[in-house]
N, C-alpha and C positions, 0 to 999 in steps of 0.2 A: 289888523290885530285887535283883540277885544279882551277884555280883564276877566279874569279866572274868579270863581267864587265857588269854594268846595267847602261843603259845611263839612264838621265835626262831625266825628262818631267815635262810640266807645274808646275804638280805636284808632282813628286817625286826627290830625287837627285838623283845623279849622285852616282853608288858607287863600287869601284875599289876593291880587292885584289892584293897584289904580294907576293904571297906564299916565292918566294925566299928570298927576304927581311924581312918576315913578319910586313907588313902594310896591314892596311884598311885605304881606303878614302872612304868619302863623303863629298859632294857639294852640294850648291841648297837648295829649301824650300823643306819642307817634309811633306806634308798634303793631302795624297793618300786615295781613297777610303776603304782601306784595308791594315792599317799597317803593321798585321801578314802576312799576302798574299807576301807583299814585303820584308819585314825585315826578312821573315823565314830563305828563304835560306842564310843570311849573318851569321846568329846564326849560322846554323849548319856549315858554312866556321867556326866561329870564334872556334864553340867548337870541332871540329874533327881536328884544328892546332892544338888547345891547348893539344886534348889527344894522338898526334902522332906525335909531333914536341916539344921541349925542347928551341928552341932558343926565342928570345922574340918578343912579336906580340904589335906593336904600331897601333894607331887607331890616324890619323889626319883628324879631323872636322873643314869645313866650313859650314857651315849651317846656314841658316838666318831663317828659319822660322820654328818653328815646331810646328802640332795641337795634340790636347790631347790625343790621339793615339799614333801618333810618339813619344810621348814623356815618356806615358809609357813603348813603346818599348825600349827605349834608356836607359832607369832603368835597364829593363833586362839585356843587353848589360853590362853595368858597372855592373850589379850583378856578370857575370859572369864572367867579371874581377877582382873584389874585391875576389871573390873564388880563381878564379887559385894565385890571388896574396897573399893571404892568404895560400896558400899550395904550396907558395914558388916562383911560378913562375913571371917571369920580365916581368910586361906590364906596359902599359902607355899610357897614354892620351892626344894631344895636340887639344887644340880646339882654332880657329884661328877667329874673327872676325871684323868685318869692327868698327872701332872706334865710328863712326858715327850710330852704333845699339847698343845703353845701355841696351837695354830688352833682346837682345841675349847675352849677357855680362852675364846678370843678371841671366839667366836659366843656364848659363855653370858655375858659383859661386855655387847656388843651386845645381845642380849635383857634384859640386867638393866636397859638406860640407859633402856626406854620402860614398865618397871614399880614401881609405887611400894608393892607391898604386898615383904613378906618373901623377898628372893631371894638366895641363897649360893651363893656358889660355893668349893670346895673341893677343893683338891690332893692327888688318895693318889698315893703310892710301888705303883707293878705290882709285884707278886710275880714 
């Protein structure tokens, strides 16, 4: 298993693994021609840690924009979270955004109301 590193583009984020640490990041707006296309291989990163590594997988979001695709993708994602954290495992979620974006606030409140393991969210000041 080896860490994922997909740069940004107009339209997709930015999105990182470090396997040693267990984290994911992503950055950026997410409104890709082809969500599954893009978000595949991050799944099968998130679900082959989860069934061959024990220590806990953190997922920190900055995201400012996501379309109706990406964002059922990102259900998935926390489905598959809510599983492993239901069958004991330690994950979590911090999701970081610009103060100044109430509607990205407002999707990462809604994603939090349907998961019950570790999910943040948090307000920075844009430079």
């Amino acid at each position: 298993m080896s860490d994922l590193s997909i740069p940004a583009t107009q339209s997709t984020p930015e999105i990182r693994t470090d396997l040693g640490n267990g984290k994911v990041f992503m950055q950026g707006d997410s409104y890709p021609e082809n969500s599954y296309e893009l978000f595949n291989q991050l799944i099968e990163w998130i679900e082959q840690f989860l069934s061959a590594d024990s220590r806990p997988l953190h997922m920190e979001l900055r995201l400012l924009y996501l379309n109706t695709s990406s964002i059922k993708v990102m259900m998935d994602i926390f489905d598959i979270f809510e599983q492993a954290h239901q069958d004991g495992r330690r994950v979590s979620v911090q999701w970081l955004y610009d103060q100044r974006n109430e509607r990205v606030a407002e999707l990462a409140e809604e994603f939090r109301e349907d998961c019950s393991f570790p999910f943040d969210i948090t307000s920075e000041v844009a430079a």
